[in-house]
N, CA, C and O atoms as a printed pandas DataFrame, in Angstrom:
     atom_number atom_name residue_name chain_id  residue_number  x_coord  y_coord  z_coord
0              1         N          UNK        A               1  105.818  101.500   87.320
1              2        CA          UNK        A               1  105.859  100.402   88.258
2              3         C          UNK        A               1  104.598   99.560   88.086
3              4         O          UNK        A               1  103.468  100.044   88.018
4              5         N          UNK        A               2  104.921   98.093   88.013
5              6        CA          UNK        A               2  103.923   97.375   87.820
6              7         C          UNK        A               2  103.215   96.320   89.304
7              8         O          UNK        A               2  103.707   95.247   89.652
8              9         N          UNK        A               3  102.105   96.926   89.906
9             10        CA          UNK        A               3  101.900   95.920   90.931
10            11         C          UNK        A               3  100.771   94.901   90.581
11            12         O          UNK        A               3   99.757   95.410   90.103
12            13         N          UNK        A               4  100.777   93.254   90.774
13            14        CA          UNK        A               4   99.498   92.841   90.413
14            15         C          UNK        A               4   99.393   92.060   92.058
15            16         O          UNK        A               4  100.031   91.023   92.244
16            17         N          UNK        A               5   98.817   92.468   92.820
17            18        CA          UNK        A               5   98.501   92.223   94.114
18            19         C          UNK        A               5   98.196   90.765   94.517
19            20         O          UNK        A               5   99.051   90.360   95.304
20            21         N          UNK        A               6   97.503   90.092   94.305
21            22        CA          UNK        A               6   97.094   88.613   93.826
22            23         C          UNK        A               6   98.004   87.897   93.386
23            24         O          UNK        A               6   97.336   86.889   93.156
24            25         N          UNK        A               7   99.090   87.622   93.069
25            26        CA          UNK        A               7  100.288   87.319   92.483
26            27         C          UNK        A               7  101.328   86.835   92.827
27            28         O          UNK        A               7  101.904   85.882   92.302
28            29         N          UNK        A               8  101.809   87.753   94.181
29            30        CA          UNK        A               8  102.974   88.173   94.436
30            31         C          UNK        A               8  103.962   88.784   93.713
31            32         O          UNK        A               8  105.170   88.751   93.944
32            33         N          UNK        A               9  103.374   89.358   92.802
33            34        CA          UNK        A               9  104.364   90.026   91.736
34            35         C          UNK        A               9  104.577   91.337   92.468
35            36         O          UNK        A               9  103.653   91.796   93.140
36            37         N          UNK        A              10  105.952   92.084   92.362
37            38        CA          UNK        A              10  105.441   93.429   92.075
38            39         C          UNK        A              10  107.194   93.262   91.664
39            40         O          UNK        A              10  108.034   92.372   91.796
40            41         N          UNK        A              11  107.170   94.690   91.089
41            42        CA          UNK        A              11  108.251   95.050   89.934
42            43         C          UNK        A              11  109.323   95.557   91.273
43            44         O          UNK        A              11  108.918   96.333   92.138
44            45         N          UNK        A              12  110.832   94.940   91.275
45            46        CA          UNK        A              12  111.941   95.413   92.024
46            47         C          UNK        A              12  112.307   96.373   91.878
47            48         O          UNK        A              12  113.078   96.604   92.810
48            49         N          UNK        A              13  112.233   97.411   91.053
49            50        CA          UNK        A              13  112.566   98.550   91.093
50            51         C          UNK        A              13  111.870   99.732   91.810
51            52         O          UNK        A              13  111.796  100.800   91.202
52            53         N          UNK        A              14  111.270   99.605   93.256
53            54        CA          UNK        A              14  110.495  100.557   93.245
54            55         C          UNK        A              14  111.077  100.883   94.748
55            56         O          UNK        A              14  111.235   99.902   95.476
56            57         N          UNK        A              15  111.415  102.206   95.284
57            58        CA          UNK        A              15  111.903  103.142   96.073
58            59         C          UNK        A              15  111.143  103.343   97.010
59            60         O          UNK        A              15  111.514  103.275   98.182
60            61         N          UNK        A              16  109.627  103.702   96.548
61            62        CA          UNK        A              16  108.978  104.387   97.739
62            63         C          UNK        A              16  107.836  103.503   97.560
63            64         O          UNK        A              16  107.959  102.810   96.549
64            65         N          UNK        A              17  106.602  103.274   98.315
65            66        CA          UNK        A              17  105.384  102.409   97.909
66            67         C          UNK        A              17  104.089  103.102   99.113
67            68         O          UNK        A              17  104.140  103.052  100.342
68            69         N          UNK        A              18  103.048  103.691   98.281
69            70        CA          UNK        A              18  101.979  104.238   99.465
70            71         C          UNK        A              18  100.986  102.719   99.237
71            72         O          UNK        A              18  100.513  102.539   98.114
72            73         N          UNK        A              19  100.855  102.220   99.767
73            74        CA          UNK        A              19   99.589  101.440   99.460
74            75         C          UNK        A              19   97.841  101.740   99.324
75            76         O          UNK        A              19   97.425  102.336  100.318
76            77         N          UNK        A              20   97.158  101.546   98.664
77            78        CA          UNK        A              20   96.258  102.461   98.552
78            79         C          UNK        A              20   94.993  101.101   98.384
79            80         O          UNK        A              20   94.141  101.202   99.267
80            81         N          UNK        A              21   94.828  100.252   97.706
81            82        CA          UNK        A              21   93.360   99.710   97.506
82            83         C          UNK        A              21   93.342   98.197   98.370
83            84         O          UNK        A              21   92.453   97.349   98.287
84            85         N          UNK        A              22   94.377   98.136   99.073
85            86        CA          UNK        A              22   93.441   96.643   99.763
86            87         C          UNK        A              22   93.680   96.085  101.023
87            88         O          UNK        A              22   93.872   97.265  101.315
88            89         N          UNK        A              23   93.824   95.590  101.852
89            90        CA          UNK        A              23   93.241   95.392  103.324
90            91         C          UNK        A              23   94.439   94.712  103.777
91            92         O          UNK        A              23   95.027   95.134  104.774
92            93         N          UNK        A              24   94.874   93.657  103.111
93            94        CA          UNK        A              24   96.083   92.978  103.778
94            95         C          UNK        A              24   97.431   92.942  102.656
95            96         O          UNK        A              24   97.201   92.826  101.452
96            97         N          UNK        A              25   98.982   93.064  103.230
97            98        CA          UNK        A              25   99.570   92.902  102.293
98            99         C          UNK        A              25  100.434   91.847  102.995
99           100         O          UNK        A              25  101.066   91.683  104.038
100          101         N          UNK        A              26  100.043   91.081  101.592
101          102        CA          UNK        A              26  100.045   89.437  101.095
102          103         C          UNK        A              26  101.502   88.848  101.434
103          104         O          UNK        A              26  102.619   89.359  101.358
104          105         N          UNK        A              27  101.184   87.933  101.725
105          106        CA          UNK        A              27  102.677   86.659  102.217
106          107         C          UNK        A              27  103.676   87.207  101.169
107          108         O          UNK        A              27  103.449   87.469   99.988
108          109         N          UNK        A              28  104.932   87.332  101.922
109          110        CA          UNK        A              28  105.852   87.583  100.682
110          111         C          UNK        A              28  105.421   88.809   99.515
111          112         O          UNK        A              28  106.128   88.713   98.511
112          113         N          UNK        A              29  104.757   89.548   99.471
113          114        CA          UNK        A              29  104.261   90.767   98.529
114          115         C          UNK        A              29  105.750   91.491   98.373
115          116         O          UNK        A              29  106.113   91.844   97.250
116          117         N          UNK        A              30  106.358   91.642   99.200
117          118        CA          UNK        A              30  107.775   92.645   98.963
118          119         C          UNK        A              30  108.967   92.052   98.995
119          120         O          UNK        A              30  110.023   92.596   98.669
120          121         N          UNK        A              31  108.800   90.597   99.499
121          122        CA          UNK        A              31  110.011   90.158  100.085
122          123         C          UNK        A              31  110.970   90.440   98.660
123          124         O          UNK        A              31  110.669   90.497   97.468
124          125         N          UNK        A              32  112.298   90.587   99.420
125          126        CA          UNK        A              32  113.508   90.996   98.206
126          127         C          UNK        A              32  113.638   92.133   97.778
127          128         O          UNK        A              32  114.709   92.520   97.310
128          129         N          UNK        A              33  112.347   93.045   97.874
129          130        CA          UNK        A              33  112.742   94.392   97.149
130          131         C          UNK        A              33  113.409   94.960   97.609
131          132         O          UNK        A              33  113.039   95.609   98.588
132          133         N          UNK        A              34  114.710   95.029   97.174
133          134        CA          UNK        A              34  115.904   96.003   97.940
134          135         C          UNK        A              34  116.166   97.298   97.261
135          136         O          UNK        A              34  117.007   98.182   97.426
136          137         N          UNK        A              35  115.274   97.141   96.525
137          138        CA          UNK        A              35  115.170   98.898   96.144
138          139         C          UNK        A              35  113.920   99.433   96.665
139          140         O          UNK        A              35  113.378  100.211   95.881
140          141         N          UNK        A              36  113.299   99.236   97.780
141          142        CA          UNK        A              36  112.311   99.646   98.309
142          143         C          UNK        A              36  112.791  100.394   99.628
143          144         O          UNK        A              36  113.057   99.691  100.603
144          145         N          UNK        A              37  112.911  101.702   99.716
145          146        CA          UNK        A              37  113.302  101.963  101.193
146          147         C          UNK        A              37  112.264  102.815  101.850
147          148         O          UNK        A              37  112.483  103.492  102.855
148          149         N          UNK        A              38  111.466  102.764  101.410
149          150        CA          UNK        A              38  110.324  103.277  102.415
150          151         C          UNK        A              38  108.334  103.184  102.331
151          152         O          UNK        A              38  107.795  103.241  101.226
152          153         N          UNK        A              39  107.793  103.093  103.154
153          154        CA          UNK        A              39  106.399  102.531  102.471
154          155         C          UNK        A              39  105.691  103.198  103.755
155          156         O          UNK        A              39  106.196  103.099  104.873
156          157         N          UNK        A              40  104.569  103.837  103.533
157          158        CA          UNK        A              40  103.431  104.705  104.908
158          159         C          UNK        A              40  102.466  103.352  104.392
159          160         O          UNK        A              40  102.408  102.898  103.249
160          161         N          UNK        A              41  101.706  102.851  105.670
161          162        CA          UNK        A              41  100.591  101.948  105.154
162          163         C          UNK        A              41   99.335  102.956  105.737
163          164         O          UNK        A              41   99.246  103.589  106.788
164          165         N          UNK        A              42   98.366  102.808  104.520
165          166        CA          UNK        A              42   96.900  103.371  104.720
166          167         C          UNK        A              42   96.432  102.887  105.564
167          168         O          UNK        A              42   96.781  101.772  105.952
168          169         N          UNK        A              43   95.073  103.891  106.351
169          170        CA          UNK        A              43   94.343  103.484  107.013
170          171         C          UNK        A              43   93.281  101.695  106.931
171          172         O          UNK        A              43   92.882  100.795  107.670
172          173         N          UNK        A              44   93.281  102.139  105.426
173          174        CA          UNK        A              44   92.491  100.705  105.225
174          175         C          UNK        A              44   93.485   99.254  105.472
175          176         O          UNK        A              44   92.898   98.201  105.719
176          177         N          UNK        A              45   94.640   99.271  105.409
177          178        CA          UNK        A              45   94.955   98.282  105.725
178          179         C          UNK        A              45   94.695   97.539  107.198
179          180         O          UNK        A              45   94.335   98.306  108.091
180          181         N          UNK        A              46   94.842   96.085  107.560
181          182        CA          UNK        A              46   94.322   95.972  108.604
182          183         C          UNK        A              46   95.545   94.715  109.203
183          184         O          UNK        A              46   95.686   94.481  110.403
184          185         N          UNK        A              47   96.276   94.072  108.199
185          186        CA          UNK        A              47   97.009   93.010  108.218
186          187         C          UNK        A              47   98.285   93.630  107.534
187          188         O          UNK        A              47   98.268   94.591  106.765
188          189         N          UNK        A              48   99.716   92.716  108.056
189          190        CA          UNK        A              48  100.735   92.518  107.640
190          191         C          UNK        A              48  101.057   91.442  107.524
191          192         O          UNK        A              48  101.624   91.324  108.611
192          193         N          UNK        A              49  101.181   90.330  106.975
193          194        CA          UNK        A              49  101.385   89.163  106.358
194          195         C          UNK        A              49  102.827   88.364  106.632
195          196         O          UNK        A              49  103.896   88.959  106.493
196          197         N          UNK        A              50  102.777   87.303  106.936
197          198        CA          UNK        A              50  104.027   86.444  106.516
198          199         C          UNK        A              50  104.901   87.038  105.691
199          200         O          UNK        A              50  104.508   87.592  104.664
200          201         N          UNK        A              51  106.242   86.992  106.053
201          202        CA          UNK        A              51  107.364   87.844  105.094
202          203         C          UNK        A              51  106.995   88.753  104.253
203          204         O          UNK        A              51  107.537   88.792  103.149
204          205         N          UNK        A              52  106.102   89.573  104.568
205          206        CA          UNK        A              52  105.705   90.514  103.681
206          207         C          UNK        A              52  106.678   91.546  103.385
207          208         O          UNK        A              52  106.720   92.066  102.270
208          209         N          UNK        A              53  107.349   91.823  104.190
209          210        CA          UNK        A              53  108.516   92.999  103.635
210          211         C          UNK        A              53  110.067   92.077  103.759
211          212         O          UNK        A              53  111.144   92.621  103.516
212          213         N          UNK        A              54  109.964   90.812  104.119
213          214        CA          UNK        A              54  111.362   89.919  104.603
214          215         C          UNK        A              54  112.133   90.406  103.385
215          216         O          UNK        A              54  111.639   90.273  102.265
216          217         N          UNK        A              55  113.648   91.114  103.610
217          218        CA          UNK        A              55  114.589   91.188  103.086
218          219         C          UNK        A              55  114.658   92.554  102.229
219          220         O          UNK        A              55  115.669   92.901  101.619
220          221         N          UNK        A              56  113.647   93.163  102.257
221          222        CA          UNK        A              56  113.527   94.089  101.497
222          223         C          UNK        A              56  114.524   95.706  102.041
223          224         O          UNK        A              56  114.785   95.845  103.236
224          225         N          UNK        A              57  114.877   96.551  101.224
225          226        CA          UNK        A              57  115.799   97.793  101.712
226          227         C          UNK        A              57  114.776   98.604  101.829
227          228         O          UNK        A              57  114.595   99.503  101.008
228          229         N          UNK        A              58  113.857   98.373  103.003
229          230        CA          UNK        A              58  113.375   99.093  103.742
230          231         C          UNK        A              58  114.122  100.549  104.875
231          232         O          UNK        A              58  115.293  100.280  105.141
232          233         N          UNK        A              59  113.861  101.310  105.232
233          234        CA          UNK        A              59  115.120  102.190  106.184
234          235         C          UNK        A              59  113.651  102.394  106.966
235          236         O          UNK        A              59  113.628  101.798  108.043
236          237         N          UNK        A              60  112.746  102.927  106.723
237          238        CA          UNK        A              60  111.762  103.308  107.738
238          239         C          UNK        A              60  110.408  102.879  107.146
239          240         O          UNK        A              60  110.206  102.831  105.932
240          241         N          UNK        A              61  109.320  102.513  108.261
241          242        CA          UNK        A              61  108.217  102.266  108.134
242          243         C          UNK        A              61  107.134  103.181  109.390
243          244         O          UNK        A              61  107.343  103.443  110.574
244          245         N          UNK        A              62  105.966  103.474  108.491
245          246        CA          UNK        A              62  104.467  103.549  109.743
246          247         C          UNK        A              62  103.316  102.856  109.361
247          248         O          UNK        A              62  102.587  102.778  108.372
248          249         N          UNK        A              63  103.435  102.192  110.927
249          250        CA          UNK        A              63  102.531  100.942  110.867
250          251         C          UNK        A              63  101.139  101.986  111.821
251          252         O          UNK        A              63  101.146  102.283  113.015
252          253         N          UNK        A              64  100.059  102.337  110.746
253          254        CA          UNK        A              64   98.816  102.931  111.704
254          255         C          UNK        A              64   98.418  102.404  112.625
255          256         O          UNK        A              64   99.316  101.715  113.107
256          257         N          UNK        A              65   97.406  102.331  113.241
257          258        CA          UNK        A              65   96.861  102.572  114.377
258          259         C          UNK        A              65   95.777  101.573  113.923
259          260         O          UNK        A              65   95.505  100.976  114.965
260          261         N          UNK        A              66   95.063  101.099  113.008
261          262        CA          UNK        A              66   94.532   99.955  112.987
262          263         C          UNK        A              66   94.808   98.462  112.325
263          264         O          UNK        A              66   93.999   97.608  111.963
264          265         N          UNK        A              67   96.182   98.469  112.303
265          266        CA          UNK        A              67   96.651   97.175  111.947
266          267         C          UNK        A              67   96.194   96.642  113.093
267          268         O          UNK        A              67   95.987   97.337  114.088
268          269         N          UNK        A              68   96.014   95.480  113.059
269          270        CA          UNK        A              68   95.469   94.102  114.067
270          271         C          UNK        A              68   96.313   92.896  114.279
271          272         O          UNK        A              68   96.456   92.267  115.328
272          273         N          UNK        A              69   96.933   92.641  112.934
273          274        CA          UNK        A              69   97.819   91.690  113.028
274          275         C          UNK        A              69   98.762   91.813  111.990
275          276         O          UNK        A              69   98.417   92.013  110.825
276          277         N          UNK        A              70  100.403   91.662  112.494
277          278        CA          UNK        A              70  101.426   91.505  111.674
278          279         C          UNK        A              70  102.233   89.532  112.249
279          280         O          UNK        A              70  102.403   88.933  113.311
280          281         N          UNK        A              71  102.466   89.269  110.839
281          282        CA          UNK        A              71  102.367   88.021  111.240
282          283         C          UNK        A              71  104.292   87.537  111.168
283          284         O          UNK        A              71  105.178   88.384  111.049
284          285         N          UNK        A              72  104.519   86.171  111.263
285          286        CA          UNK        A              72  106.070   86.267  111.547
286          287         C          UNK        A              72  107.155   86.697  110.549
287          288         O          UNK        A              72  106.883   86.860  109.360
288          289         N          UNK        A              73  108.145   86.843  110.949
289          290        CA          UNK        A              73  109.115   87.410  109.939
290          291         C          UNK        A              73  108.551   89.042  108.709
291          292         O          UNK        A              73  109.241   89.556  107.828
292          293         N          UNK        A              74  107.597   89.305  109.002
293          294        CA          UNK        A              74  107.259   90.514  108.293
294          295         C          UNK        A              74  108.153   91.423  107.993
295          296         O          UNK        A              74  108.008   92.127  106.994
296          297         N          UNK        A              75  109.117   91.530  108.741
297          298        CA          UNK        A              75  109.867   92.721  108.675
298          299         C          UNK        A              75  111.458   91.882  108.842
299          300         O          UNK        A              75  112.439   92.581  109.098
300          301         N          UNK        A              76  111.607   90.497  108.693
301          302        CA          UNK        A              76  112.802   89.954  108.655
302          303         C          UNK        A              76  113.769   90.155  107.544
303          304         O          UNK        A              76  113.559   90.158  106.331
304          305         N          UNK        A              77  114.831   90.317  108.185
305          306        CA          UNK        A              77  116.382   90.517  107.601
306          307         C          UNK        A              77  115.992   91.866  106.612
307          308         O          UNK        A              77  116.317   91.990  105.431
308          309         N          UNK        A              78  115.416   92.576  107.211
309          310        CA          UNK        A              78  115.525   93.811  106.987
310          311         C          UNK        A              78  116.229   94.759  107.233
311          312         O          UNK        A              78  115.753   95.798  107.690
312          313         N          UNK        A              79  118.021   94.542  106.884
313          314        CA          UNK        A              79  118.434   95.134  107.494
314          315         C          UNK        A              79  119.006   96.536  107.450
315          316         O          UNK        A              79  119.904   96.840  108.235
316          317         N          UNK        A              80  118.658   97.177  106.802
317          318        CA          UNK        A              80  118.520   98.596  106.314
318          319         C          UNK        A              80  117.355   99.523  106.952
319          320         O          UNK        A              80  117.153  100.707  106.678
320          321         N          UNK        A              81  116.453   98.511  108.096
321          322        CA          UNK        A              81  115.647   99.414  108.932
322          323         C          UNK        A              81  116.373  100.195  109.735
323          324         O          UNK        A              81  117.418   99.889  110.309
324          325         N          UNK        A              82  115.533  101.679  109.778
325          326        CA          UNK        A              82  116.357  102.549  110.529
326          327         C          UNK        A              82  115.115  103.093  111.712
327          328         O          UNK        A              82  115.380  103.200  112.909
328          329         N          UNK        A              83  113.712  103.411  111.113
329          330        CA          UNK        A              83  113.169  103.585  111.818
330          331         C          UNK        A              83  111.700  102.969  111.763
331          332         O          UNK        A              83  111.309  102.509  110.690
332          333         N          UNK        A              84  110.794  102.942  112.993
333          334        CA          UNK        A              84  109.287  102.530  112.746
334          335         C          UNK        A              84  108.549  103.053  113.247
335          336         O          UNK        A              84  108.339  102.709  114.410
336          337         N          UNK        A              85  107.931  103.907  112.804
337          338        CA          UNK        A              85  106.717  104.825  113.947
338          339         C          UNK        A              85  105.514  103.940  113.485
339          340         O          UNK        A              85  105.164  103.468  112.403
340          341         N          UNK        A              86  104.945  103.911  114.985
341          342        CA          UNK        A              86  104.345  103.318  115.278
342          343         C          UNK        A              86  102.895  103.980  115.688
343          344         O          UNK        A              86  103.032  104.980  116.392
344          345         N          UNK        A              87  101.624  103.648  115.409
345          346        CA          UNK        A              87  100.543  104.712  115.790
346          347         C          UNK        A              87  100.001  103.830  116.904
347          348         O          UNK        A              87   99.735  104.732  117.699
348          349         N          UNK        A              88   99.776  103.122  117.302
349          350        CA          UNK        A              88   99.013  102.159  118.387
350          351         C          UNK        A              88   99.208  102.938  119.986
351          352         O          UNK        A              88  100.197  103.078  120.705
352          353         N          UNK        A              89   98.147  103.242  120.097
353          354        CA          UNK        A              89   97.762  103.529  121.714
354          355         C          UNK        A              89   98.333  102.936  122.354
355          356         O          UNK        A              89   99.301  103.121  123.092
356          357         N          UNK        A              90   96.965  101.140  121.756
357          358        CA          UNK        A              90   97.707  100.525  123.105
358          359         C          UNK        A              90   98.861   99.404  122.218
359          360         O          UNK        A              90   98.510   98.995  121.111
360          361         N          UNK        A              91  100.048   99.027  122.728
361          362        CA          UNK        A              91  100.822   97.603  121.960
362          363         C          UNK        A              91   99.737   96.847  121.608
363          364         O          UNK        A              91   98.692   96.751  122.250
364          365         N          UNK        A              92  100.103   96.131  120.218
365          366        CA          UNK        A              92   99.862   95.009  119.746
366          367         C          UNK        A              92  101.040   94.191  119.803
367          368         O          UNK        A              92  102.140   94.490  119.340
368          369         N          UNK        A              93  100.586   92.668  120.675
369          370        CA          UNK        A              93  101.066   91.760  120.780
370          371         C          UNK        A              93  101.465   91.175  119.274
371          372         O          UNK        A              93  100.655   90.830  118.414
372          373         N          UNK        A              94  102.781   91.151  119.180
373          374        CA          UNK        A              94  103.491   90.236  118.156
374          375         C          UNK        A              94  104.929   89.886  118.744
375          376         O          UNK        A              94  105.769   90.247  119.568
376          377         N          UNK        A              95  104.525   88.536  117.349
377          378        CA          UNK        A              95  105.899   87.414  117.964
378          379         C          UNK        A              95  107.190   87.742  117.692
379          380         O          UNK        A              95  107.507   88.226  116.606
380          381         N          UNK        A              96  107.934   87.539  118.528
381          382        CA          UNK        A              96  109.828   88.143  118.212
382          383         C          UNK        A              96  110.013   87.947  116.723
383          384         O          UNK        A              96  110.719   88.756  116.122
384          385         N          UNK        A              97  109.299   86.694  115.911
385          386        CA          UNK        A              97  110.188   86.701  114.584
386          387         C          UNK        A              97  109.122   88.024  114.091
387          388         O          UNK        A              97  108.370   87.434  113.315
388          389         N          UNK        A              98  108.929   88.632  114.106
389          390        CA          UNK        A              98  108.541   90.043  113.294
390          391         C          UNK        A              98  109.569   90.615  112.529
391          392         O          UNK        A              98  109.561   90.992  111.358
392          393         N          UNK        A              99  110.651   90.621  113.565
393          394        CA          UNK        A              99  111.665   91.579  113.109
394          395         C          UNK        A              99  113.186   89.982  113.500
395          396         O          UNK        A              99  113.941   89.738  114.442
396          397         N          UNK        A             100  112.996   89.549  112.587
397          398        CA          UNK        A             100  113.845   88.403  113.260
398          399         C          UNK        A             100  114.877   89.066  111.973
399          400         O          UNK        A             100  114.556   89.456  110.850
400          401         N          UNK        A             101  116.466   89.003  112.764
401          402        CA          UNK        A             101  117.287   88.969  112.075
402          403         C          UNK        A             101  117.853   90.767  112.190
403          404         O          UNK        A             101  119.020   91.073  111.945
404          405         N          UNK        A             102  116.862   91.725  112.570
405          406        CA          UNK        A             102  116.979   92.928  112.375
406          407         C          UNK        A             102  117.566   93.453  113.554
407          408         O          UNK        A             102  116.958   93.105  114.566
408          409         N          UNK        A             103  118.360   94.038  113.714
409          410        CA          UNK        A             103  119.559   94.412  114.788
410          411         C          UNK        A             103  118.679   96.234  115.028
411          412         O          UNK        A             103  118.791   97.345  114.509
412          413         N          UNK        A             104  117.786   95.549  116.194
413          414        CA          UNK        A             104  116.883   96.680  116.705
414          415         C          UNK        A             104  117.342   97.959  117.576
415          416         O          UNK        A             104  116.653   98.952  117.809
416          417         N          UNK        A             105  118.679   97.706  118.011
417          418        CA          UNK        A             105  119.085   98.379  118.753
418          419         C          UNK        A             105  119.531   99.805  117.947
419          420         O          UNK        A             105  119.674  100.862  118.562
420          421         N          UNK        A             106  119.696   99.705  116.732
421          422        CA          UNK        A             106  120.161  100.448  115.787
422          423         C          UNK        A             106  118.605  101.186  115.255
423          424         O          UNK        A             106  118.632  102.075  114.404
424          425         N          UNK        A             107  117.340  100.725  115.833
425          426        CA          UNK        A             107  116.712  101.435  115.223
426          427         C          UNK        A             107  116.292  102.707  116.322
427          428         O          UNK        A             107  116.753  102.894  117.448
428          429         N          UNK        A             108  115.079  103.639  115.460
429          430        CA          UNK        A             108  114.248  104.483  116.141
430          431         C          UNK        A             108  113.045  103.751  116.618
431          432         O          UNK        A             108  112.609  103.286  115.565
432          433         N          UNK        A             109  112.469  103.474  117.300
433          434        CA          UNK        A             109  111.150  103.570  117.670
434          435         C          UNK        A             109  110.205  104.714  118.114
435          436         O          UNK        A             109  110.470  105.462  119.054
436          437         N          UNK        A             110  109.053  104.793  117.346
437          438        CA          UNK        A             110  108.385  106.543  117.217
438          439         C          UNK        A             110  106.986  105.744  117.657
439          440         O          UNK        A             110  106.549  104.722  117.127
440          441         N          UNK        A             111  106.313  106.601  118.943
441          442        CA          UNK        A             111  105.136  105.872  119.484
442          443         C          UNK        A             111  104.350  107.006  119.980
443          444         O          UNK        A             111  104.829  107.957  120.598
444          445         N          UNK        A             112  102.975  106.834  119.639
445          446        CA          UNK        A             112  101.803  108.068  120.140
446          447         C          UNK        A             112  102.600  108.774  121.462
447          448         O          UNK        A             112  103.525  108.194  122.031
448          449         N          UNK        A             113  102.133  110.041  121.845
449          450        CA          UNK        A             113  102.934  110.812  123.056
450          451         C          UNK        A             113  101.776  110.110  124.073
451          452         O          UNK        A             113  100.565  109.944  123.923
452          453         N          UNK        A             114  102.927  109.693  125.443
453          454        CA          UNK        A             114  102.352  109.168  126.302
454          455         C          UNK        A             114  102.014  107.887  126.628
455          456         O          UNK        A             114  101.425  107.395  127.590
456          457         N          UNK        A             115  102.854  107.133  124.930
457          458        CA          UNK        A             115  101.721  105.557  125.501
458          459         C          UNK        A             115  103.442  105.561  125.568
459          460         O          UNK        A             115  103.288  104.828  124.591
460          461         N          UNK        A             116  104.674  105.650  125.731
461          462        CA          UNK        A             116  106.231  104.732  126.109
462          463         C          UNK        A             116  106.156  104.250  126.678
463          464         O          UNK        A             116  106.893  103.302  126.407
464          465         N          UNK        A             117  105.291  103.944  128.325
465          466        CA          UNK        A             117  105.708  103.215  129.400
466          467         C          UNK        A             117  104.968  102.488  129.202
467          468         O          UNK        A             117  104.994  101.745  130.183
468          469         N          UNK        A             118  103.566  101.835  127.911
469          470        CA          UNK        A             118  102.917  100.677  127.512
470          471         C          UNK        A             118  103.940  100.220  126.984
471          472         O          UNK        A             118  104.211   99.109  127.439
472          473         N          UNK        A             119  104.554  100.535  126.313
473          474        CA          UNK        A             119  105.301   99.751  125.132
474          475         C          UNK        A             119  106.817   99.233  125.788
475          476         O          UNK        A             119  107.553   98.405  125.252
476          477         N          UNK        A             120  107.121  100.056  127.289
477          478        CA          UNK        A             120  108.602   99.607  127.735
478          479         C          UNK        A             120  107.867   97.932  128.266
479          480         O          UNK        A             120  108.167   96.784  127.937
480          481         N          UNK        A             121  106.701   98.541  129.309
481          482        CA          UNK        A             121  105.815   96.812  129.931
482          483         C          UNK        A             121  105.921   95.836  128.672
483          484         O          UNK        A             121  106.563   94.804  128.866
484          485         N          UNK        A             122  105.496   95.988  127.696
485          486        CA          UNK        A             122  105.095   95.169  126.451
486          487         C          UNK        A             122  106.558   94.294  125.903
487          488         O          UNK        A             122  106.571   93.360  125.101
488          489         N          UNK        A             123  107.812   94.954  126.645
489          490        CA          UNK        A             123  109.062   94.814  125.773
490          491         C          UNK        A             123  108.860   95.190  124.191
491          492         O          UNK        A             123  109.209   94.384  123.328
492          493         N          UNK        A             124  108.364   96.267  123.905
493          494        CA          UNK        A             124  108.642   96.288  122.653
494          495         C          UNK        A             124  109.259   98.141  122.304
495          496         O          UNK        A             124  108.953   99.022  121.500
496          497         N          UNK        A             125  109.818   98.058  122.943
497          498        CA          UNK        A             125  111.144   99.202  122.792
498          499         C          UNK        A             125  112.708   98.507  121.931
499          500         O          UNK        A             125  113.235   97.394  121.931
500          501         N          UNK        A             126  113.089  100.047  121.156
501          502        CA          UNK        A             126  114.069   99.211  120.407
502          503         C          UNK        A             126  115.086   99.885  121.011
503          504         O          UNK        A             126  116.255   99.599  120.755
């Protein structure tokens, strides 16, 4: 598998993806990969980007505990999401198009033990 980060390249054939050396993943970095169905993001990451996963055959994602910002459509027309655990204590505020297009009711939502009744206030239960 070939990734050149800076680019927007990365090779469609790839199934699983750990991310490992850099801080934000980039506008569009995945969009389309529909052979991508699953990705853990590292601690070092800190950002999720503009359509960064839009369209991709994603089924489950974990978004850690120090992302800061995921920006719109990130996770649009993704519709092969099944689940998203989530590490955040407290909600991070993001905008409905996050998941625009993605029929949430069908997913899991997985959240630290104890923070659910932040996240029912927050509306961000699926």
């Amino acid at each position: 598998m070939v990734l050149r980060l800076n680019t927007r390249f990365i090779a469609k054939e790839c199934h699983f993806i750990k991310i490992l050396l850099f801080k934000n993943i980039g506008d569009l970095l995945f969009s389309g990969c529909t052979s991508l169905s699953s990705i853990d993001i590292p601690e070092n990451v800190t950002s999720i980007n503009y359509q960064a996963f839009e369209g991709s055959g994603i089924s489950s994602i974990l978004i850690p505990g120090n992302i800061t910002n995921i920006e719109e459509y990130a996770f649009g027309k993704c519709t092969q999401l099944q689940e998203v655990t989530i590490e955040w204590e407290t909600p991070l505020s993001i905008m409905e198009t996050v998941f625009s297009e993605v029929d949430l009711s069908l997913c899991i939502l997985k959240v630290p033990q104890g923070t659910l009744p932040a996240y029912q206030i927050n509306n961000l239960t699926f």
